[in-house]
Every structure is written in structure tokens, then in C-alpha cells.
Backbone as CSV, one residue per row, in Angstrom:
resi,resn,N_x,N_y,N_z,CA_x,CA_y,CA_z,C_x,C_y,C_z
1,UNK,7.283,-23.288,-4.722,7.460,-22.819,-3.373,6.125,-22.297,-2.858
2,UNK,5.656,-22.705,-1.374,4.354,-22.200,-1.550,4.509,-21.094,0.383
3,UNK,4.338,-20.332,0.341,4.566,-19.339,1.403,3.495,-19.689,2.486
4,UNK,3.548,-19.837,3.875,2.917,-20.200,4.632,1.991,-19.115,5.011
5,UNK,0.808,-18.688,5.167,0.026,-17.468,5.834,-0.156,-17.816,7.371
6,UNK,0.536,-17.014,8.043,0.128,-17.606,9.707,-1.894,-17.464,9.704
7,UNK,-2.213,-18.469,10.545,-3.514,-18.415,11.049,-3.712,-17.836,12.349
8,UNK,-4.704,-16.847,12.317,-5.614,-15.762,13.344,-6.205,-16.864,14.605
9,UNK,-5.328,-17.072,15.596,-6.420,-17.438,16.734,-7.795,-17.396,16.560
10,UNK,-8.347,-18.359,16.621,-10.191,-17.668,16.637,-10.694,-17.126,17.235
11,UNK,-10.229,-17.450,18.056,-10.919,-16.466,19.382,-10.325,-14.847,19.039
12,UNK,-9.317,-14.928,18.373,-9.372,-13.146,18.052,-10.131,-13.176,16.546
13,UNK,-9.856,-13.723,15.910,-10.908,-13.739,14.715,-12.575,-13.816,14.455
14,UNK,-13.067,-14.585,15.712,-14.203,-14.608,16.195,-14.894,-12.808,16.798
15,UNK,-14.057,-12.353,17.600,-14.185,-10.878,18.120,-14.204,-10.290,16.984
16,UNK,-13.253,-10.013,15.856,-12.768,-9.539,14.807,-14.239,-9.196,14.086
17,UNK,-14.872,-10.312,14.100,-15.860,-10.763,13.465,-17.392,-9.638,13.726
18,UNK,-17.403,-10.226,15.359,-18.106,-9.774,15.825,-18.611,-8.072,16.459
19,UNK,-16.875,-7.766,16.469,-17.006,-6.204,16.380,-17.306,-5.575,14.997
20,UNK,-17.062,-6.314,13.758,-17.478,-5.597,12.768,-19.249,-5.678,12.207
21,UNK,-19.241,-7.012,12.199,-21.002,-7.188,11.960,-21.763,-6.641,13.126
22,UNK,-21.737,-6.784,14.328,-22.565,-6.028,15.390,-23.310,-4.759,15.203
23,UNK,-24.622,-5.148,15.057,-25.547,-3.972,15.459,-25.334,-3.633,16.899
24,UNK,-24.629,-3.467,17.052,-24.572,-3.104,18.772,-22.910,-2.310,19.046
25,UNK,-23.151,-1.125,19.041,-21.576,0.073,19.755,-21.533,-1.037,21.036
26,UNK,-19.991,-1.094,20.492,-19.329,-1.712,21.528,-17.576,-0.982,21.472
27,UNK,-17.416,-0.933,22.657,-16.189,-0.687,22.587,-15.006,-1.083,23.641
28,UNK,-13.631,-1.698,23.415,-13.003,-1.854,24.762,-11.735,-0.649,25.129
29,UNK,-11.962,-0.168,26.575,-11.467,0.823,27.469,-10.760,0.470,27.958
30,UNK,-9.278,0.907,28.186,-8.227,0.830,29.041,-7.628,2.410,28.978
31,UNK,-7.287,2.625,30.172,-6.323,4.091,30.645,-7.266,5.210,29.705
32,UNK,-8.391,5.600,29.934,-8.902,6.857,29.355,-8.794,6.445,27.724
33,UNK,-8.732,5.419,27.095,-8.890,5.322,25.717,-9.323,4.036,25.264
34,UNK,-9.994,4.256,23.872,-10.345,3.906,22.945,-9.480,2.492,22.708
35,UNK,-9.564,1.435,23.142,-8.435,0.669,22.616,-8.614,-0.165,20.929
36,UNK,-10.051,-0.934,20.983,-10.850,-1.482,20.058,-12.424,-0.793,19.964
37,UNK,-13.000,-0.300,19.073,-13.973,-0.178,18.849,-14.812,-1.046,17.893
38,UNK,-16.152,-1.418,17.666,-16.932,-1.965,16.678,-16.765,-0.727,15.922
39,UNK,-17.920,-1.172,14.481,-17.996,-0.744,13.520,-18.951,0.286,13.772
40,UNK,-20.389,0.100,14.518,-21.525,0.305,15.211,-20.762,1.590,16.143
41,UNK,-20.075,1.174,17.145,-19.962,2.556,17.944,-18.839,4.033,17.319
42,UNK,-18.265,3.094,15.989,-17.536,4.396,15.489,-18.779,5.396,14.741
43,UNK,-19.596,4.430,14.151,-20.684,5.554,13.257,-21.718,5.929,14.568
44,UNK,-21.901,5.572,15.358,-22.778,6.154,16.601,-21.848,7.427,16.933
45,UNK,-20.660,7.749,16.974,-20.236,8.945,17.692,-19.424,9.327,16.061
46,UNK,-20.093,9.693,14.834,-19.647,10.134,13.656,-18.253,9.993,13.013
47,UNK,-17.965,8.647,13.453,-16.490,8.222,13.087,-17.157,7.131,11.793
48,UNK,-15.923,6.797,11.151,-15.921,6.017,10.572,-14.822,5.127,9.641
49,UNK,-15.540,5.543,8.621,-14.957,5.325,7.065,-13.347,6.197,6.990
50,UNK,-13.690,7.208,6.870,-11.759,7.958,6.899,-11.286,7.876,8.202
51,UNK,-12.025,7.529,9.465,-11.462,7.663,10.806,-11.689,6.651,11.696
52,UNK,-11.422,6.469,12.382,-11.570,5.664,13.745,-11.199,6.181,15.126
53,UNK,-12.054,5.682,16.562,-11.768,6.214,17.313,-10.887,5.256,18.009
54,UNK,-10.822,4.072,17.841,-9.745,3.414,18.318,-8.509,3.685,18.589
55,UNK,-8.140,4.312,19.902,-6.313,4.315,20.198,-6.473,6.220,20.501
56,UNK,-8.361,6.466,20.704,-8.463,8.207,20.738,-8.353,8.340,22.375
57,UNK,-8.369,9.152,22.709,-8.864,9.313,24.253,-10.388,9.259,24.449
58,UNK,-10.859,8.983,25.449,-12.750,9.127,25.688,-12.749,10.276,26.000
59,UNK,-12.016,11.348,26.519,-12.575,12.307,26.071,-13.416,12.666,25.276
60,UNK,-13.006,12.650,23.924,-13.145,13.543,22.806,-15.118,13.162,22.153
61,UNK,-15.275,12.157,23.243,-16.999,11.693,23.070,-18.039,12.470,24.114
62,UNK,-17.283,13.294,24.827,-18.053,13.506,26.364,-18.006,15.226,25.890
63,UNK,-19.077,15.844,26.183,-19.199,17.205,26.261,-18.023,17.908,26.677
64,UNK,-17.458,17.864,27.760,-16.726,18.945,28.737,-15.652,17.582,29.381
65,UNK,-14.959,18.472,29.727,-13.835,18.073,30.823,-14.376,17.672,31.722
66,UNK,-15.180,18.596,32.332,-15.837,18.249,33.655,-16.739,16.530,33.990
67,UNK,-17.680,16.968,32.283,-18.582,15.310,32.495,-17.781,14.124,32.092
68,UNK,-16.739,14.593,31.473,-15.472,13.363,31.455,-14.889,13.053,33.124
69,UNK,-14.489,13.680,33.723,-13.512,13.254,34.738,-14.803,12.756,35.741
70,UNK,-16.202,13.248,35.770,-16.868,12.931,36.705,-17.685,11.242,36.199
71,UNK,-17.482,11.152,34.728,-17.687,10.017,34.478,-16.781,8.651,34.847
72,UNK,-15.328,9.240,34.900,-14.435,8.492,34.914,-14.965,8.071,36.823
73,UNK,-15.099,9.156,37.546,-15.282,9.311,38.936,-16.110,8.348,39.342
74,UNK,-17.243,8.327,38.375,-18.501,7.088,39.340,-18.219,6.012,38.335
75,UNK,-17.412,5.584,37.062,-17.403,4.012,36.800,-16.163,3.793,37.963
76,UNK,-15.202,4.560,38.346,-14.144,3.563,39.220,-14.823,3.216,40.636
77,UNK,-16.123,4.300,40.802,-16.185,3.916,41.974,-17.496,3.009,42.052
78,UNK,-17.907,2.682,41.269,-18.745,1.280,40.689,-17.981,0.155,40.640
79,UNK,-17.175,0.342,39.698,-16.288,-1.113,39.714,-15.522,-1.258,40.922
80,UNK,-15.252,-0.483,41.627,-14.657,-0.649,42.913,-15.447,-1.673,43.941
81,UNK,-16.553,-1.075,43.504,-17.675,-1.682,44.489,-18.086,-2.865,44.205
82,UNK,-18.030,-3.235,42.948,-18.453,-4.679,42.226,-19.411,-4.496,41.563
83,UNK,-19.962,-2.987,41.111,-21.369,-3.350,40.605,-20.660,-2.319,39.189
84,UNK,-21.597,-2.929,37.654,-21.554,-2.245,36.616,-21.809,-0.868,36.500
85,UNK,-21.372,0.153,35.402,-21.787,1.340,35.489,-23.215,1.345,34.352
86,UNK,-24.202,2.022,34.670,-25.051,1.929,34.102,-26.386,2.830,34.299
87,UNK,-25.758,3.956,32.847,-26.559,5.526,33.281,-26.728,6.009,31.807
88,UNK,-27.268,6.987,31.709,-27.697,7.869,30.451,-27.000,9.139,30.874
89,UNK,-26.072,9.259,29.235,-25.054,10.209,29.385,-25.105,11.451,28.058
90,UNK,-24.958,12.672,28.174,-24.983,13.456,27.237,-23.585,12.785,26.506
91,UNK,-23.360,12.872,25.027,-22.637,12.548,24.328,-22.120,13.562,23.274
92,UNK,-20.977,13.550,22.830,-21.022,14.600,21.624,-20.542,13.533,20.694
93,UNK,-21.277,14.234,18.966,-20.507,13.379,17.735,-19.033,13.950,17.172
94,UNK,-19.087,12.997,16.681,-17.337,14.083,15.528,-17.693,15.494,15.042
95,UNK,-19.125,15.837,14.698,-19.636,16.613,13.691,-19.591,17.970,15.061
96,UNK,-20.008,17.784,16.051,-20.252,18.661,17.159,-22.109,18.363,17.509
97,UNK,-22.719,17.666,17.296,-24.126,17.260,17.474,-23.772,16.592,18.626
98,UNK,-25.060,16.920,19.501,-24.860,16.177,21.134,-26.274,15.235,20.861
99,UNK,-26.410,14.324,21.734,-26.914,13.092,21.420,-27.017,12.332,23.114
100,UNK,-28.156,11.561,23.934,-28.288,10.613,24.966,-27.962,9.734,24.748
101,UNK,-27.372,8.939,24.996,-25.997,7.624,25.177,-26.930,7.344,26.387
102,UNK,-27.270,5.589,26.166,-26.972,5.158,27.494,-25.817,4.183,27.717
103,UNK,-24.970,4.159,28.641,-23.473,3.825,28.610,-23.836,2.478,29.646
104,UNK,-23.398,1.370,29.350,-23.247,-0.179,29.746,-21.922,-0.313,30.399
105,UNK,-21.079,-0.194,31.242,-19.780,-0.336,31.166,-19.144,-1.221,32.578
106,UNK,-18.508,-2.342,32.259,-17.688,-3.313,32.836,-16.448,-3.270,32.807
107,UNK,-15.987,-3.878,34.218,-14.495,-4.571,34.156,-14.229,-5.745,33.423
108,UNK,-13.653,-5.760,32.150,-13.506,-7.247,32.133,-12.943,-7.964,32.815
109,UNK,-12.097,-7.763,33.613,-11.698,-8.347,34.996,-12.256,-7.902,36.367
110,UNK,-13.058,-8.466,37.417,-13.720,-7.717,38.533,-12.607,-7.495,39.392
111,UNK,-11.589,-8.376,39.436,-10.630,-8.477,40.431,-9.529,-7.178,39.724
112,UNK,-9.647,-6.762,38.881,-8.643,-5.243,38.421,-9.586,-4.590,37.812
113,UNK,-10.365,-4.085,38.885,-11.509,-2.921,38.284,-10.729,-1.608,37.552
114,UNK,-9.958,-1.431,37.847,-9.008,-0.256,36.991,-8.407,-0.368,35.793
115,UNK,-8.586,-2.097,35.566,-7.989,-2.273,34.415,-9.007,-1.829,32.781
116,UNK,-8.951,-3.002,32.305,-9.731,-2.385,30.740,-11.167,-2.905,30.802
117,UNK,-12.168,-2.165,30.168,-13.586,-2.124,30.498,-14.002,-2.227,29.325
118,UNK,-15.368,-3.025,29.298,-16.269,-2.873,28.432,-17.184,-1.818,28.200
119,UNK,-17.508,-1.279,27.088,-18.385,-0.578,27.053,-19.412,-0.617,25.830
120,UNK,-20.844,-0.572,26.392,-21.705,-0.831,25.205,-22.857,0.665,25.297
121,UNK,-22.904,0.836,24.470,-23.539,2.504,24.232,-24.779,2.351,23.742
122,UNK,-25.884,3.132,23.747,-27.007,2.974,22.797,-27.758,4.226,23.187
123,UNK,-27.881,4.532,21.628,-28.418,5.914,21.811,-30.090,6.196,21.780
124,UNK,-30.179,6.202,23.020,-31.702,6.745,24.011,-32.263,8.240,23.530
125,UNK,-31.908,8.778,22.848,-32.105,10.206,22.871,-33.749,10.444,22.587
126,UNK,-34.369,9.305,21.671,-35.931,9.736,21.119,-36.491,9.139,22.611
127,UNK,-36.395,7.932,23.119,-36.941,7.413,24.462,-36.817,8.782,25.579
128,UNK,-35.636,9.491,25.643,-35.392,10.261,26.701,-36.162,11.013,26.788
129,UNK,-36.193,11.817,25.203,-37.299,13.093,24.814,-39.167,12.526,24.603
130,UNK,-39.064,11.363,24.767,-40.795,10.524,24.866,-40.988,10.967,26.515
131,UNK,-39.633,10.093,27.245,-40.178,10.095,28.822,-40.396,11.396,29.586
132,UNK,-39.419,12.105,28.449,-39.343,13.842,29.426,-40.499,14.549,29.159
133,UNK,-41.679,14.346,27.746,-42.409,15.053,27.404,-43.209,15.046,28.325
134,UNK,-43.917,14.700,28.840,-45.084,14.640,30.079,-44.677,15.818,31.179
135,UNK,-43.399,15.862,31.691,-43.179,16.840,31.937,-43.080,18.025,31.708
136,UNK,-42.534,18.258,30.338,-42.162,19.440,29.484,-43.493,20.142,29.364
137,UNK,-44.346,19.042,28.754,-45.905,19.466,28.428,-46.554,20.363,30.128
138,UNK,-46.084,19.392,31.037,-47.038,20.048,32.203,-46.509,21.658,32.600
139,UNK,-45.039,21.916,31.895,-44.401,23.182,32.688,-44.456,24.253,31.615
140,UNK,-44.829,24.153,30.511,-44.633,24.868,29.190,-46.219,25.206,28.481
141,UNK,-46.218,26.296,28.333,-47.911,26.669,27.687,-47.220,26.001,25.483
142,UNK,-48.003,25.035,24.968,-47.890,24.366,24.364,-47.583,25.908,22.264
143,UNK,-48.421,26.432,23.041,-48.210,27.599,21.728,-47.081,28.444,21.175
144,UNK,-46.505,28.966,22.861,-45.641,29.931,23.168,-44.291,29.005,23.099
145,UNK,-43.871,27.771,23.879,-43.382,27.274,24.350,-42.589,27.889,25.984
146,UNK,-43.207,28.849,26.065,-42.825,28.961,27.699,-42.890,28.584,28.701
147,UNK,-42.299,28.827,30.085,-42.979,28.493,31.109,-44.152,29.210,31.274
148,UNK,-45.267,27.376,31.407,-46.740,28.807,31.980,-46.337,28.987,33.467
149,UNK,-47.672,29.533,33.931,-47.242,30.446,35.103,-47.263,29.852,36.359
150,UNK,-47.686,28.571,36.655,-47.218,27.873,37.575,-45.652,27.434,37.602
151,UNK,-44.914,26.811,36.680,-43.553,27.030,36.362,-42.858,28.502,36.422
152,UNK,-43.270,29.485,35.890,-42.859,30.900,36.256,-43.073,31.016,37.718
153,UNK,-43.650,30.732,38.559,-43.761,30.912,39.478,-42.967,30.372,40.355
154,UNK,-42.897,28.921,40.441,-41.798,27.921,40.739,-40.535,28.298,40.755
155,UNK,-40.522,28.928,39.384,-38.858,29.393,39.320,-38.493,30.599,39.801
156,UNK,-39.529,31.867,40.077,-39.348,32.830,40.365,-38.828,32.449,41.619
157,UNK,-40.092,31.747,42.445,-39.729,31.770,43.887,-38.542,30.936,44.559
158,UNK,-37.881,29.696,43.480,-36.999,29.454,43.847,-36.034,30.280,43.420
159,UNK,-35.304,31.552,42.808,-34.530,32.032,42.402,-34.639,33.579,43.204
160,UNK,-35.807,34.138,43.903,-35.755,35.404,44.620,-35.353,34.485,46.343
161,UNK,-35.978,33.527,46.644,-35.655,32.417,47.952,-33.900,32.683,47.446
162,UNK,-33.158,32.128,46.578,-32.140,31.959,46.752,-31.074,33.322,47.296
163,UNK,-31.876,34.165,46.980,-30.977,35.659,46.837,-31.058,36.330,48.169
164,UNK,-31.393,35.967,49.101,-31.997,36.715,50.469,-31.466,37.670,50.493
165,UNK,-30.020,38.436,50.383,-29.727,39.291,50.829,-29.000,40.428,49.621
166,UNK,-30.328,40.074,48.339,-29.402,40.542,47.313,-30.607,40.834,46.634
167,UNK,-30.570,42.353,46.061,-31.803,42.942,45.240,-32.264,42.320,43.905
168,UNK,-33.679,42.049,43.807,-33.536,41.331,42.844,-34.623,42.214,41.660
169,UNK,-34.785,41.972,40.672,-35.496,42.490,39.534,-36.591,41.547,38.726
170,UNK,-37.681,41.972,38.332,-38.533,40.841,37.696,-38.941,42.139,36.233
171,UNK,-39.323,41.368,35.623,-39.894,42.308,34.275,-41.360,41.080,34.197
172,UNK,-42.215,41.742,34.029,-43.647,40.962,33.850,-44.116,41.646,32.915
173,UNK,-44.660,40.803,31.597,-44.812,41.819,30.874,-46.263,40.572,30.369
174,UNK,-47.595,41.598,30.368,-48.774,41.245,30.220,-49.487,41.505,28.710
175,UNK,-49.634,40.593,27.556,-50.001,40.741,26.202,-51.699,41.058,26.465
176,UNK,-52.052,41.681,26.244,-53.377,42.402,26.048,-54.076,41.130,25.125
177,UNK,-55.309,40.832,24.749,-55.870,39.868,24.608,-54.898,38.613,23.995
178,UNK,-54.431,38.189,24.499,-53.273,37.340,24.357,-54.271,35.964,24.321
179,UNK,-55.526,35.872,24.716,-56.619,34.869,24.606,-57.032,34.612,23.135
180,UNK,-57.031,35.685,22.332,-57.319,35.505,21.465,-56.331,35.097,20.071
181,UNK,-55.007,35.895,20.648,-53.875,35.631,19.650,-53.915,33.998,19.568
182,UNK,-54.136,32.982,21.174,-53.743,31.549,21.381,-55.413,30.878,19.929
183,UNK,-56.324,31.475,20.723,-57.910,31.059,20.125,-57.329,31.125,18.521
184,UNK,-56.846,31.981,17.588,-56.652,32.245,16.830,-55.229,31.211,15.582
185,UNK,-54.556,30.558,16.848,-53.241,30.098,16.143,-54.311,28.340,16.486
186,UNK,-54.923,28.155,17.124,-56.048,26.855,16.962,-55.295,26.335,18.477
């Protein structure tokens, strides 16, 4: 007697395939969840081996409530429009480590933008902190890590400007050869 094994469509066996070998987080979205994930985007947001996020809510990847519902806010109103969503997003892992995501995300149908979406993730976080340094460097005295005093200043005056009708307080506090403590650390 020999027992028949049904055969896997290829085309789902092909996906099957391809969500597991993929160097590339991928995941598919319908109604606020997780429906299929790759292998790639469960260990990108610290899932894995004992877990999966497949069948989770997207919540549970997004910092706050807030950057969840406002995320949900501009992909519907992207796909509404016909155009992809496509931004750099704070992320959290399983572990509680936050992390830059940049988030890829489609209708797989354009004509039911509400329906289930693609999403492809990739984590930007060393690029983000390369592109931001130029800045960081220009607002921060490099020893201390503070604001130097053009940035102190900036912020003062935008933050006493904001208060017009409300007393405000400064503490300035001046290190006595503080030239030499910097001369001294090289």
C-alpha cells in the first residue's frame, strides 16, 4: 500500500523557499498583523528560534502607541494615494533594544490599498548615525560631549522665545581654566 503525500503548489513552495533563505526582512501585513514573516525579519526584530512574530500584532515592533497608530496613519494615506510607504523608523527588538528600520511597504493589491501589504525592513541605524554625525560634531564640544555654546545658545533662545509670559531660570556655570583641563585630555 503506498500513501499518497499531497504536493505544495509552487508557487507557495517557491515563497516558502524564499522567505526562509532571504537575506532580506520581509514580511506580509494584513489588519495590524504579522501574517507571514521571513526568517531575516524575525531575527532583525529578536525573534526567532523559540518564537515567531507571525500572526503578532505590529505593534509590538514600534516604540509607543503613538508611533504605531501614526505609522499606520501615513502608510493608508500613501497607499490611498498610489504611492509606496517609504521612511526610516525607530524600531524596538524583543530584547527592549531600539534600532533605525528603514520600512519599504506596499499594497499587494493597489486597487485594495487597505488590504494586505508588503513590507521589507532594513536596518539603517550605523548609516543614520554616519549621516547625523556632521551635525552632532558641529553642535557638541567633542571632549565634554555638550552643547558648545553656539548650540547653548540656539537652544536657550529658542526655549526663553517660547515662554513670553512665563519666568524663566538659567544656571551658567563657568569652569575656571577649563582650557587647560581640554589641552590636557589631548
Amino acid at each position: 500500500m503506498s500513501s499518497a503525500v499531497p504536493t505544495e503548489d509552487p508557487t507557495v513552495a517557491r515563497l516558502r523557499a524564499l522567505l526562509v533563505r532571504s537575506p532580506t526582512a520581509v514580511a506580509f501585513v494584513a489588519g495590524q498583523r504579522f501574517e507571514v514573516v521571513s526568517e531575516e525579519f524575525n531575527h532583525l526584530f529578536g525573534f526567532g528560534d523559540d518564537s515567531d512574530l507571525g500572526g503578532q500584532g505590529t505593534r509590538v515592533v514600534h516604540t509607543t502607541d503613538m508611533a504605531h497608530t501614526a505609522l499606520q496613519e501615513r502608510a493608508a494615506t500613501a497607499f490611498a494615494s498610489g504611492q509606496p510607504l517609504d521612511e526610516e523608523i525607530e524600531y524596538v527588538k524583543r530584547d527592549g533594544h531600539r534600532f533605525w528600520g528603514r520600512l519599504q511597504a506596499t499594497p499587494l493589491q493597489w486597487d485594495a490599498p487597505a488590504g494586505e501589504s508588503l513590507w521589507i525592513v532594513e536596518d539603517v541605524t550605523a548609516a543614520r548615525a554616519q549621516r547625523l554625525q556632521p551635525t552632532w560634531t558641529a553642535k557638541h564640544d567633542a571632549v565634554t560631549e555638550l552643547a558648545n555654546r553656539r548650540e547653548f545658545e540656539r537652544r536657550l533662545g529658542e526655549h526663553v522665545g517660547s515662554r513670553r509670559n512665563e519666568p524663566v531660570s538659567v544656571l551658567w556655570l563657568d569652569v575656571d581654566r577649563f582650557a587647560e583641563v581640554v589641552k590636557g585630555m589631548g
